[in-house]
C-alpha positions in Angstrom: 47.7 89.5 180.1 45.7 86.5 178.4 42.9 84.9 180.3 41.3 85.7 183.6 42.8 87.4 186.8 40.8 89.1 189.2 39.9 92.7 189.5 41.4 92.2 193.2 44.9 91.1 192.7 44.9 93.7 189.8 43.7 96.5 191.6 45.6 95.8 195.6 48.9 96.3 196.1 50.9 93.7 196.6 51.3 93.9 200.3 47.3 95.0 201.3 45.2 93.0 203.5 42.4 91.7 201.8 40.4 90.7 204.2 40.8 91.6 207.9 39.0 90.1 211.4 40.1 89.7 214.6 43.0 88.1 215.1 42.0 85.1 215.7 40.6 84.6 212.7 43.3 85.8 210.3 43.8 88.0 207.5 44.5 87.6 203.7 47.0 89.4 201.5 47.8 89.4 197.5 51.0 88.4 196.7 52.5 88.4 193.2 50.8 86.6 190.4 51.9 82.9 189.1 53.5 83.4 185.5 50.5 81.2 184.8 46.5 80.9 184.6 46.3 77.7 185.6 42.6 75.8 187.1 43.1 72.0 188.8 46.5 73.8 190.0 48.8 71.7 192.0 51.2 73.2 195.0 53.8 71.8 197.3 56.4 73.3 199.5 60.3 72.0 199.4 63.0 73.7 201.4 61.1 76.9 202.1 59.8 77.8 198.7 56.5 77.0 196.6 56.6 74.3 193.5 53.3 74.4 191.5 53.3 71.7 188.6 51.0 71.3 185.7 47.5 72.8 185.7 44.8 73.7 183.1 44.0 76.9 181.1 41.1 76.9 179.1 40.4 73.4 178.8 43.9 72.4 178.2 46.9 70.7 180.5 50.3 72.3 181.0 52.8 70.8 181.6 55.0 73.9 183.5 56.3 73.8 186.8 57.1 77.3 188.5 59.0 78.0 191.3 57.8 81.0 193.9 60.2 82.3 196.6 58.6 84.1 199.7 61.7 86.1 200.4 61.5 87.9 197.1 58.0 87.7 196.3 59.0 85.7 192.5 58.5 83.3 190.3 60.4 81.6 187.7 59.8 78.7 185.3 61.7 75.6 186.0 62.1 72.2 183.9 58.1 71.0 182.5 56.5 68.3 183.6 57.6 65.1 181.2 53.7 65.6 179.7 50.6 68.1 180.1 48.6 66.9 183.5 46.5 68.6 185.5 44.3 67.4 188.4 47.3 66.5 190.2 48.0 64.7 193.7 51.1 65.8 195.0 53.7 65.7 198.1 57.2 66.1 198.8 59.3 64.2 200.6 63.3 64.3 201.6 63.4 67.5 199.5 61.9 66.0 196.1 58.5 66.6 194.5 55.9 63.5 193.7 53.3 63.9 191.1 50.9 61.2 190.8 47.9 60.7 187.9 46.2 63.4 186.7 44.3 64.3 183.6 45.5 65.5 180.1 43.5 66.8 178.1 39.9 68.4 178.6 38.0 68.7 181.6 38.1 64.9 183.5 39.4 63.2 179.9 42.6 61.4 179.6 43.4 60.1 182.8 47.0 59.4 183.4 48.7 56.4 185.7 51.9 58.5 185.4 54.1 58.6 189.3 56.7 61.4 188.2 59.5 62.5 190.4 61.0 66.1 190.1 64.6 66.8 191.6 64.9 71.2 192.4 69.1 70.2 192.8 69.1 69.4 189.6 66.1 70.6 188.0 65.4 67.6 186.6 62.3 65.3 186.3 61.9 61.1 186.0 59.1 58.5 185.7 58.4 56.4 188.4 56.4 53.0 188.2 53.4 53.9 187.6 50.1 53.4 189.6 47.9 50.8 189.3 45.6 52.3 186.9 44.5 56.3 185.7 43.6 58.4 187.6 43.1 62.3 188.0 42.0 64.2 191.4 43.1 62.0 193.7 44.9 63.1 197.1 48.2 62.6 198.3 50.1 62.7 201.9 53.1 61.2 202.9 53.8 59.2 206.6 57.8 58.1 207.4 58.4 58.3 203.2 55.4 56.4 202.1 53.0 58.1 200.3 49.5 57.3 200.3 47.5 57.8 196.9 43.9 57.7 197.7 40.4 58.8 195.5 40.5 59.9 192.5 38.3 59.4 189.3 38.7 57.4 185.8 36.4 59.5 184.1 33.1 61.8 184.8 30.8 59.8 187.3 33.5 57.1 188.0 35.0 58.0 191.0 37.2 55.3 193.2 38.2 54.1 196.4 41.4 53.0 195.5 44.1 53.7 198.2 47.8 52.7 196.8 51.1 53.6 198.7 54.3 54.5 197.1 57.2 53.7 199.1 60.0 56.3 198.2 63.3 54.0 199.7 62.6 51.3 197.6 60.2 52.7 194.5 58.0 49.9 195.1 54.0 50.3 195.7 51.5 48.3 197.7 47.6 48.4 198.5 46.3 49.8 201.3 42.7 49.4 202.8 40.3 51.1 200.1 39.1 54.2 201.2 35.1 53.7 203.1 33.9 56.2 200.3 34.5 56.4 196.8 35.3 60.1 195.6 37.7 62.8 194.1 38.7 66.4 194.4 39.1 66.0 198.1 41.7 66.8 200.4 44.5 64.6 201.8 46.7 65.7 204.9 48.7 63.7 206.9 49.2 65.1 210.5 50.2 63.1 213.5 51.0 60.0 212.0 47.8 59.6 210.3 45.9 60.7 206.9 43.1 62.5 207.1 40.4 62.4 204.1 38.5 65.2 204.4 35.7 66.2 201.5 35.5 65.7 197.7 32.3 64.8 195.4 31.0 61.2 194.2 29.9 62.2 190.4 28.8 66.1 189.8 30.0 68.1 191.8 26.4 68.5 193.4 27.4 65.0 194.9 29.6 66.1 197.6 30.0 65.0 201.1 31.7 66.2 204.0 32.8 62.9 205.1 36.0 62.9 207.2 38.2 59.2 207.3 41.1 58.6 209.1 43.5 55.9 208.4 46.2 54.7 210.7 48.9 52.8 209.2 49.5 51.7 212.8 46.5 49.6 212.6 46.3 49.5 209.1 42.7 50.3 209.4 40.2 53.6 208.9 38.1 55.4 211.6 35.4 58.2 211.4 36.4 61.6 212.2 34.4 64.6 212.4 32.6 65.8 209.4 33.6 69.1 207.4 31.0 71.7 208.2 30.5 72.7 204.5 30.5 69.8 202.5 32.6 70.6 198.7 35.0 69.3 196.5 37.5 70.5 195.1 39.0 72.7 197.9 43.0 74.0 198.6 44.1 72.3 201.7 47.0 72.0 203.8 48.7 71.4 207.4 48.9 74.6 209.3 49.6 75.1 213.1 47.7 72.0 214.2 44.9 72.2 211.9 43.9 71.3 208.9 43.3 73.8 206.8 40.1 73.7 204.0 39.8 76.5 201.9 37.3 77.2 199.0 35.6 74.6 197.0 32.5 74.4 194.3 28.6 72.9 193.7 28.0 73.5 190.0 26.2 76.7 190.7 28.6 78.5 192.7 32.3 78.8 194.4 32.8 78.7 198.0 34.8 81.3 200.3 34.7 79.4 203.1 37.9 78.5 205.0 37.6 76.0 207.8 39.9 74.3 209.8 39.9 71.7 211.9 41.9 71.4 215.1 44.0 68.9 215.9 44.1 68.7 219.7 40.7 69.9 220.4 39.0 67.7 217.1 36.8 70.0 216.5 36.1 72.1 213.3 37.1 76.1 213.8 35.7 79.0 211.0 38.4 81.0 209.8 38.7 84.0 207.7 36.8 83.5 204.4 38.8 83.5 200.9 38.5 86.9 199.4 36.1 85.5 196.8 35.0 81.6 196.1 37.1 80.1 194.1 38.2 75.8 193.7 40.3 73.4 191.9 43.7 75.5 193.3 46.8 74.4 195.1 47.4 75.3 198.7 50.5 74.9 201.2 52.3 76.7 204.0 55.0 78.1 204.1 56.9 79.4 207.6 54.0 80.7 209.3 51.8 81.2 206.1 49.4 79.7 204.1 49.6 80.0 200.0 46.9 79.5 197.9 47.7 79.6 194.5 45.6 79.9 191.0 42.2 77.5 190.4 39.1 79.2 189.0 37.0 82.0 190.8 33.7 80.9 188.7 32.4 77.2 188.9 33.5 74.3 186.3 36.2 75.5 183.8 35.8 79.3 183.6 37.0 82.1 185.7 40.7 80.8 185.5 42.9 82.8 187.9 47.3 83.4 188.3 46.5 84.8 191.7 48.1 83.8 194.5 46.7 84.8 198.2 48.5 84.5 201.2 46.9 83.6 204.3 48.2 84.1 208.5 46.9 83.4 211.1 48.6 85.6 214.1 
């Protein structure tokens, strides 16, 4: 196999627990490798299975989009992406998959303003109005079919606070409040009719912050919430069981494992089961009663590309 995978998900069986706690804290397990090695990975869930568009191996964008089914522990390569992105923000909504910016090209170079739309009945993909301008590694998270577009970066050390809402009845968009702080590769969840900011890096990734904003389209304003424990960028995230799951990230000298979650109800930040090695710039969302966390690098930057994909529960 070219490229990188990881002496773990060569070595375990399929089914074996990586890592295992009490059960409170959860467990991770290897599941079958994406047909892929793909960094800045992208992942979304629609009607029960995994979609992960786009991507980067060794310095260059793809533009494939593969399909994983839970139920039969497979992949399979569905229509590409219209052109080669990676850095990616993406949700779904009514059963279809967004895709919104990105970069094509190497590492933080060729920023795109593309809003793509991808169809599974039909295995089809179509172009959208575009944003406002390019951008790559900017979030996305979608309230009563708007999705919000917020963060991102032009380019190395220009990171923005733009915050841009795509509504999917109409295929208009409209300008929200910017976001309080400018950044990029950080994580964007919308739970309880609100979208949480969570995270992400100003310039290097040396520049991170652990800010937490919350925007209510209610009020059509942002509030402070409480601030991730281990400030990163570049982290899989997703909404799981109440919380808001933040797994993984990178400084320039090193991945993180950690995998932190905050709760919901209580608002407070909870330490979960690490990653079974550091790793950032991969995909993340849940699936039934499981978390999937799929490709990204294992070593900081552009190196260490994986295919893996880890599954974690929490009992």
């Amino acid at each position: 196999m070219r490229g990188f995978t990881s002496a773990i998900a060569v070595a375990l069986p399929l089914v074996t627990p990586l890592w295992a706690q009490p059960a409170s804290v959860g467990t991770w397990t290897v599941k079958a490798p994406r047909p892929a090695i793909t960094n800045e990975a992208a992942a979304v869930t629609i009607g029960g299975k995994l979609y992960a568009p786009g991507g980067s191996d060794k310095g260059k964008s793809v533009t494939r989009l593969d399909e994983y089914d839970p139920a039969t522990n497979r992949w399979r390569a569905l229509a590409d992406l219209p052109q080669p992105l990676d850095h990616i923000a993406v949700e779904a909504v009514n059963g279809k998959l967004y895709a919104f910016g990105g970069f094509a090209g190497v590492i933080h170079a060729g920023a795109s303003d593309a809003a793509l739309e991808y169809d599974p009945t039909s295995n089809t993909w179509r172009r959208l109005p575009p944003m406002k301008g390019p951008r790559g590694a900017a979030g996305a998270a979608a309230i009563n079919g708007k999705i919000h577009v917020i963060g991102g970066r032009l380019r190395d050390h220009v990171s923005y606070s733009i915050h841009e809402i795509f509504d999917t009845a109409t295929g208009t968009w409209a300008e929200g409040p910017p976001l309080p702080l400018a950044r990029d590769h950080l994580a964007v969840v919308a739970a309880d009719g609100k979208v949480h900011v969570i995270g992400g890096r100003m310039s290097t990734s040396d520049e991170r912050t652990g800010q937490h904003d919350i925007f209510d389209p209610a009020t059509n304003s942002w509030t402070a919430g409480s601030p991730l424990p281990t400030p990163r960028s570049a982290m899989g995230y997703a909404l799981y069981r109440g919380m808001i799951i933040v797994a993984g990230g990178e400084i320039r000298a090193r991945t993180f494992d950690e995998n932190e979650a905050f709760d919901l109800k209580a608002q407070r930040w909870l330490t979960l089961a690490p990653l079974p090695s550091g790793r950032h710039g991969h995909g993340a969302a849940v699936i039934g009663d499981n978390v999937y966390v799929v490709g990204g690098a294992l070593q900081p930057g552009g190196t260490g590309n994986t295919d893996q994909l880890i599954m974690f529960n929490l009992p």
